[in-house]
C-alpha positions as CSV (number, residue, x, y, z in Angstrom):
1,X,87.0,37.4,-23.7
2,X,89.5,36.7,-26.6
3,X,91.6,34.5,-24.9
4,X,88.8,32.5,-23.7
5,X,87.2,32.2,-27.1
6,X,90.4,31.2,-29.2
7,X,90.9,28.8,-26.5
8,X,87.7,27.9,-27.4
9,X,88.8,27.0,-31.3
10,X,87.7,30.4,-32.3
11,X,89.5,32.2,-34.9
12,X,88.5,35.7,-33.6
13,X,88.9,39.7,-35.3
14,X,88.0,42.7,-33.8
15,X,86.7,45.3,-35.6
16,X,85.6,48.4,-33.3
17,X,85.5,51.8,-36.2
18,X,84.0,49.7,-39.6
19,X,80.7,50.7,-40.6
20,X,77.6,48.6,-40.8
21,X,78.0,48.5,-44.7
22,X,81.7,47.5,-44.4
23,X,80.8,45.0,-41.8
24,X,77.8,43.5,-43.8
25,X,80.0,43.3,-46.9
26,X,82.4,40.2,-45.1
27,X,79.6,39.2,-41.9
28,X,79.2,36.2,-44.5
29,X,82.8,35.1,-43.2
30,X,82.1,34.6,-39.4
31,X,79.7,31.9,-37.3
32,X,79.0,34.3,-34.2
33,X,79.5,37.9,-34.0
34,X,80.1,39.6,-30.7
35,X,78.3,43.3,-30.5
36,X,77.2,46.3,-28.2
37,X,74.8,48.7,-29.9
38,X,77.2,50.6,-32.6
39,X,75.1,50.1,-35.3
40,X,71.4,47.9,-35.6
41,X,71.2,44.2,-36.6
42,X,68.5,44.6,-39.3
43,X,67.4,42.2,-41.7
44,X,69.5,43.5,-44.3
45,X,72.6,42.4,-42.0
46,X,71.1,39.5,-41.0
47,X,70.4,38.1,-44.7
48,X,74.1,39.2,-45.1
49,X,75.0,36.9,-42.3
50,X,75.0,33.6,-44.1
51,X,76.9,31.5,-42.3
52,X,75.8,33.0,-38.5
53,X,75.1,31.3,-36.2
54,X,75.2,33.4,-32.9
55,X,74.6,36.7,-32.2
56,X,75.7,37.5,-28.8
57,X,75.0,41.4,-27.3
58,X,77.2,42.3,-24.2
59,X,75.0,44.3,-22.4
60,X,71.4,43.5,-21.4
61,X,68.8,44.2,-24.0
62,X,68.4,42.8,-27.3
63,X,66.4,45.8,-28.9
64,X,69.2,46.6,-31.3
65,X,68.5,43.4,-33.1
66,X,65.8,42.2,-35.4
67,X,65.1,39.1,-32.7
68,X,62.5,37.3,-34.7
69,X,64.3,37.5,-37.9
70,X,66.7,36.5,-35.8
71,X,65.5,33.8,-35.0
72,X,63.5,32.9,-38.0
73,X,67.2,32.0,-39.7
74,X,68.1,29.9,-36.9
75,X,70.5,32.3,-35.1
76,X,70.8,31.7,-31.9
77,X,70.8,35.1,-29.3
78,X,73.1,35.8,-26.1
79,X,72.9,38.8,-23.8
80,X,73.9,39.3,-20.3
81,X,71.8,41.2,-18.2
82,X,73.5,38.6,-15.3
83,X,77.1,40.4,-15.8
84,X,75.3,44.3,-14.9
85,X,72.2,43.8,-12.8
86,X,74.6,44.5,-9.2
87,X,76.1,48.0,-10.9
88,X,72.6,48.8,-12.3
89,X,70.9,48.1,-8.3
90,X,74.0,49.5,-6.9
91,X,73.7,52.4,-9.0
92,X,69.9,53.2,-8.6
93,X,70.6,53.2,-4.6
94,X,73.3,55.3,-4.9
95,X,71.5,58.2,-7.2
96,X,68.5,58.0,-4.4
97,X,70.5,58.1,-1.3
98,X,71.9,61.4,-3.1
99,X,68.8,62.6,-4.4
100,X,67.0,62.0,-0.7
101,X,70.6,63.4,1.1
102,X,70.8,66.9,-1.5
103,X,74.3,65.5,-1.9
104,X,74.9,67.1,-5.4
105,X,73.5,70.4,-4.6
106,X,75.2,70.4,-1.3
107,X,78.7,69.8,-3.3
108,X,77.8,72.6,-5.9
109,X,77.3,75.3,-3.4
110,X,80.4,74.1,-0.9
111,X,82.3,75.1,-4.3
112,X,80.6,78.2,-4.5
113,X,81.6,78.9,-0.9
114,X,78.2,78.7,0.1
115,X,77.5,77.0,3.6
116,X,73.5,76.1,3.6
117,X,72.7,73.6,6.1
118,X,68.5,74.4,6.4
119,X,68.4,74.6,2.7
120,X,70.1,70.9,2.6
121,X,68.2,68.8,5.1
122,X,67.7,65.5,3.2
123,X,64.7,63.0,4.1
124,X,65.2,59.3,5.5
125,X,64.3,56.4,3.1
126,X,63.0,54.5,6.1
127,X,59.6,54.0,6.1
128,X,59.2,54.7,2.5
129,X,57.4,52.3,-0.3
130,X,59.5,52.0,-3.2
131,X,57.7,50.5,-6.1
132,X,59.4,49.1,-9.3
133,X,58.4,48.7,-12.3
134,X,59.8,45.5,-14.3
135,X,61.1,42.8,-11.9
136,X,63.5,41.1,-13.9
137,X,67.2,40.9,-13.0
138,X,67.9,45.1,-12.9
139,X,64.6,45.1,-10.9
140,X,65.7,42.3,-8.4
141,X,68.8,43.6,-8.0
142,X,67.9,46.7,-6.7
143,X,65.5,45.5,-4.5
144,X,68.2,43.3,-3.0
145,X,70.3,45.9,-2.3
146,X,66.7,47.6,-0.4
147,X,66.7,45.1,2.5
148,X,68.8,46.6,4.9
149,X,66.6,49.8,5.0
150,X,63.1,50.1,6.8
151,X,60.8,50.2,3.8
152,X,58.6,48.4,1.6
153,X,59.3,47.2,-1.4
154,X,56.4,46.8,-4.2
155,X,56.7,45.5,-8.0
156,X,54.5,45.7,-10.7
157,X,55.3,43.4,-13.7
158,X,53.3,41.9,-17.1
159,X,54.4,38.4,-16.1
160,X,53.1,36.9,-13.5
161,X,54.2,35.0,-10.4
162,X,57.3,37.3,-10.1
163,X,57.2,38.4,-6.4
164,X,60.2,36.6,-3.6
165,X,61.2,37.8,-0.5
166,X,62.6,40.9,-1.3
167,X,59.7,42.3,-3.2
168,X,55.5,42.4,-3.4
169,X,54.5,41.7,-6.7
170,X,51.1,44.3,-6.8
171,X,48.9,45.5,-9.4
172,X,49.7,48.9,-11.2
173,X,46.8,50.3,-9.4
174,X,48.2,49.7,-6.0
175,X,51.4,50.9,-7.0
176,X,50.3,54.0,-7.4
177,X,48.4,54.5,-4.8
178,X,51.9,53.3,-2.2
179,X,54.6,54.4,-4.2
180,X,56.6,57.0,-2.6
181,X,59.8,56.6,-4.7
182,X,59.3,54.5,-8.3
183,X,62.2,52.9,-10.1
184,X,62.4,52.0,-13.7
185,X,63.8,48.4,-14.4
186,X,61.8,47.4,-17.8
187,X,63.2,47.1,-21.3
188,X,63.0,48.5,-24.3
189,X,59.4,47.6,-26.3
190,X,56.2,49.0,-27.4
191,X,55.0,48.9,-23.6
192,X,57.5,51.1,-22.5
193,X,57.7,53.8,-24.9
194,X,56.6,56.8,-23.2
195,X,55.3,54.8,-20.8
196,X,55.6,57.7,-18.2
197,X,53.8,60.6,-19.5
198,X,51.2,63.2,-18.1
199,X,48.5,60.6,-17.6
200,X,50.8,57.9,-15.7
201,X,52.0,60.3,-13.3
202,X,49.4,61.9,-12.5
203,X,47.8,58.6,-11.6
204,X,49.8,58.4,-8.6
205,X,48.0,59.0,-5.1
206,X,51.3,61.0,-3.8
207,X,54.1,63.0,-4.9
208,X,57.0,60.7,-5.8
209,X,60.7,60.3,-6.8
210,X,61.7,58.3,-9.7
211,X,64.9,56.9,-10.7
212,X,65.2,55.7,-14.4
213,X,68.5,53.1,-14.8
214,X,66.3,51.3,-17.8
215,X,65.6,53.5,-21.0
216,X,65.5,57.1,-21.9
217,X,62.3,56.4,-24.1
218,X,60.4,55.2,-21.4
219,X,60.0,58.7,-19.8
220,X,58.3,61.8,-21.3
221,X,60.8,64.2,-20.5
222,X,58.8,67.3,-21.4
223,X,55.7,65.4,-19.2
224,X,58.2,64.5,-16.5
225,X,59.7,68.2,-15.9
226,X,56.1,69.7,-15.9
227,X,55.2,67.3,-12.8
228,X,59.2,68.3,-11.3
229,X,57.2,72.0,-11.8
230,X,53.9,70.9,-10.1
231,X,55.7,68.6,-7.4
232,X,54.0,65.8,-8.2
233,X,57.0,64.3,-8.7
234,X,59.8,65.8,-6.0
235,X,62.5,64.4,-8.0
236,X,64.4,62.6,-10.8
237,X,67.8,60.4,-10.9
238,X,68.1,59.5,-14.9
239,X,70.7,57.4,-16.0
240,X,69.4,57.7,-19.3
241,X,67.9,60.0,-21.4
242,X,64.8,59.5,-24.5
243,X,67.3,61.8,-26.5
244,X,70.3,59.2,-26.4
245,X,71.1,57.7,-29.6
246,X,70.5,54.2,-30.6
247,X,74.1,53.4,-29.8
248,X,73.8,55.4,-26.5
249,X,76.5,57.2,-27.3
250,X,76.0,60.5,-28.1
251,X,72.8,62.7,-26.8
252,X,72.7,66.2,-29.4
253,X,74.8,66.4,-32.6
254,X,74.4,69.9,-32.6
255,X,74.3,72.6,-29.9
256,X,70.6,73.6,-29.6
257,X,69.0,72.0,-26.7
258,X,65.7,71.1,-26.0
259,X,63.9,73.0,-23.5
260,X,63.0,70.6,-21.0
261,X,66.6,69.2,-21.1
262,X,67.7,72.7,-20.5
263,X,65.7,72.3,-17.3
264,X,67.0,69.8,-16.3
265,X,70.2,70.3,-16.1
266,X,69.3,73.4,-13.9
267,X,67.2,71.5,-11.5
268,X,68.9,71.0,-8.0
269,X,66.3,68.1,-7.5
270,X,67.5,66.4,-10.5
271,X,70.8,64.0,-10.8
272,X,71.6,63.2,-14.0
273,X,74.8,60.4,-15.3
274,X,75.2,59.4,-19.3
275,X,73.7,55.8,-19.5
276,X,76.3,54.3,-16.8
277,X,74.1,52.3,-14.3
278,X,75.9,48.9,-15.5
279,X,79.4,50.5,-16.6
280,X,81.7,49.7,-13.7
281,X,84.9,48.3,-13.4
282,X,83.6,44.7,-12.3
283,X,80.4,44.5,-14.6
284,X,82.4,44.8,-17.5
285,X,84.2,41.5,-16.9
286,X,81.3,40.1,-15.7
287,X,79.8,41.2,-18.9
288,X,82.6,39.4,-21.0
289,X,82.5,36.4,-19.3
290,X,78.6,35.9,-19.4
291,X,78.9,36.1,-22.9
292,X,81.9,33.3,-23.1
293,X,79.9,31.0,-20.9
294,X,77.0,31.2,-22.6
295,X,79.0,30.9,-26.0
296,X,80.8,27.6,-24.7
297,X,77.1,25.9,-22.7
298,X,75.5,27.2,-26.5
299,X,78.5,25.9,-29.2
300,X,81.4,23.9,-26.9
């Protein structure tokens, strides 16, 4: 990404351990900034930010930043969800082919010297419905990567008009009453906090499995491991967690753990990976080069 932007004309610095105070005090200095989620774009920093006129995330959501003060001061804002929707449908296939196959618990107990083959018998994902929620480019990707299995593949989505070949577009009502395994592809926003609680998932006609590659605050996670108890929900792949920090970094700073993350990480049902649905080898070039393309259509 350098090279491409001082090829560009750019005069480029990276910075990667300054603080957001340190950064604010010479953000006056630069025209476009270049970020993941270290630290939040406020309006403090944003007033800082003088002569800024790009702001340009390399990952997918925005939520970091204060958009419409943003935007207010004429800043223009990049992300790239094209550079990590094929790791993040790649990803959710691969956590619920394990999931559906007991492939984790299978491995734990071959270490163990333990040789169970009744107590592993997985279930087929043919003939299943799989319904997502959020059909935007996570959401498409994944059900791309659904269409060489026997199944149906449902969406539910606030915009409208979303549904293509690869996916239904239904109403939240008929997704739960279908959906045998539900995926999470929606961003972060005032919709999706705690979207899946008590109430949501116990609005669904059958047990389900759910797969979370979006945002930890979207799930419940006390609500989601009492319907793991009930079997309302027969389990959970969660690339992220509602505990993670803003810059997804970190979960606890200190050693107590909540009790319903505790029982999670006993569960046999439940696969659990630290926010790494788009972090592969390929998406983070992709990522780079979204950004630098989008930089040169925006400012060349």
């Amino acid at each position: 990404m350098i090279h491409q932007l001082n090829e560009l004309g750019y005069i480029n610095d990276e910075d990667y351990s300054s603080s957001k105070t340190q950064v604010e005090e010479k953000i006056q200095n630069y025209n476009g900034i270049v970020i993941r989620s270290r630290f939040k774009i406020d309006k403090q920093f944003i007033d800082a930010a003088t002569n800024l006129q790009f702001i340009a995330r390399v990952g997918a959501g925005l939520e970091s930043i204060d958009c419409d003060y943003a935007e207010q001061k004429g800043i223009k804002l990049i992300a790239a969800p094209e550079g990590n929707r094929n790791a993040v449908g790649e990803h959710a296939l691969g956590m619920l082919l394990s999931l559906f196959n007991k492939l984790n618990k299978a491995n734990d107990e071959i270490s163990q010297g333990k040789w169970l083959r009744e107590g592993n018998r997985g279930v087929e994902l043919d003939g299943k419905t799989v319904g997502l929620i959020g059909y935007g480019n996570m959401g498409k990707s994944f059900a791309k990567k659904l269409r060489g299995f026997d199944v149906e593949v449902i969406c539910y989505d606030i915009k409208e008009g979303l549904g293509d070949e690869n996916c239904k577009q239904v109403s939240l009502k008929e997704l739960q009453e279908k959906t045998d395994v539900l995926s999470l592809h929606i961003p972060f926003n005032e919709l999706s906090h705690n979207m899946v609680n008590s109430e949501f998932i116990n609005g669904f006609e059958n047990p389900f499995w759910l797969i979370n590659t979006a945002r930890g605050t979207a799930v419940v996670t006390a609500d989601l491991v009492e319907g793991l108890k009930k079997g309302k929900i027969l389990g959970a792949g969660l690339d992220v967690l509602e505990y993670e920090k803003a810059s997804f970094e970190n979960l606890f700073e200190n050693d107590i753990l909540p009790d319903a993350f505790e029982y999670l990480i006993n569960a046999t049902n439940v696969l659990l990976s630290p926010h790494v649905a788009g972090w592969t080898v390929e998406s983070k070039i992709k990522l780079a080069q979204t950004i630098v393309d989008k930089i040169k259509v925006n400012f060349d």
